[in-house]
C-alpha positions, 0 to 999 in steps of 0.5 A: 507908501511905495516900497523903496526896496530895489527890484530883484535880479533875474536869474541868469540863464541856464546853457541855453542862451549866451551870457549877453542873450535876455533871459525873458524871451517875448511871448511873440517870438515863442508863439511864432517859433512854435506856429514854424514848428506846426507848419514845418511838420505839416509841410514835412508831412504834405511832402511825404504824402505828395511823394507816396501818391496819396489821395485827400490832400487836406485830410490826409496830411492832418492824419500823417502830421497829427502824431508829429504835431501831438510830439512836438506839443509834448516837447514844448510843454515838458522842456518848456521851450517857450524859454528859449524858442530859437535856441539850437541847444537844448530847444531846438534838437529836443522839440526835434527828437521829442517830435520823432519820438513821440511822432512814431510811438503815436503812429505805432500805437495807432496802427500806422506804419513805422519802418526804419526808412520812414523813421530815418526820413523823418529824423532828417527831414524833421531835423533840417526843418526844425534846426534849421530855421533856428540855426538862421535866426541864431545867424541873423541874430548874431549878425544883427548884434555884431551890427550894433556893437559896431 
């Protein structure tokens, strides 16, 4: 016989998310945040590559992407930002910051160059493309739940 007892509330969210936001966020939508944060930082290191002139394309922005990509994957796991994949705060500037963090250790221990001009490229760019299309989503998101409460 079927329990009759009421299912139990789910835990408000945590400063991450507005009171009326879900606190479950869909696996499509973590999955998608994280491959546009995979393509941006490709799409950053494809740039820097084009600017400096460098040869094999394919290869080449691999090996300048993957300490950022390795960064960005430590960031998801440890902040588990699969929670709240669009959110500005704490989401969005933590894969940012842990992306670039982690990005230039990688790089140093590797052997690759890190300089501060490089660093302060990749704090900016890194910055527009990851909270940037967040801030647009948080945008329409917000627009979309003015429209329906209209």
């Amino acid at each position: 016989m079927p329990s009759s007892t009421p299912p139990l509330p789910r835990p408000a969210a945590t400063g991450s998310a507005p009171a009326s936001a879900p606190v479950s966020v869909s696996r499509r939508t973590a999955v998608w945040a994280a491959c546009a944060d995979a393509a941006l930082i490709l799409i950053f290191a494809a740039i820097g590559r084009d600017a400096h002139q460098r040869g094999d394309i394919i290869t080449g922005v691999f090996s300048t992407a993957w300490p950022f990509l390795a960064g960005a994957a430590v960031s998801w796991l440890a902040l588990r930002i699969w929670r709240a994949p669009l959110a500005l705060w704490p989401s969005g500037v933590g894969v940012w910051l842990g992306t670039v963090t982690v990005g230039m250790l990688l790089r140093a221990v590797t052997g690759q160059t890190v300089v501060l001009p490089f660093v302060i490229v990749a704090l900016l760019s890194l910055g527009l493309f990851l909270l940037g299309y967040r801030l647009v989503a948080a945008v329409i998101r917000r627009r979309n739940t003015r429209r329906g409460a209209a």
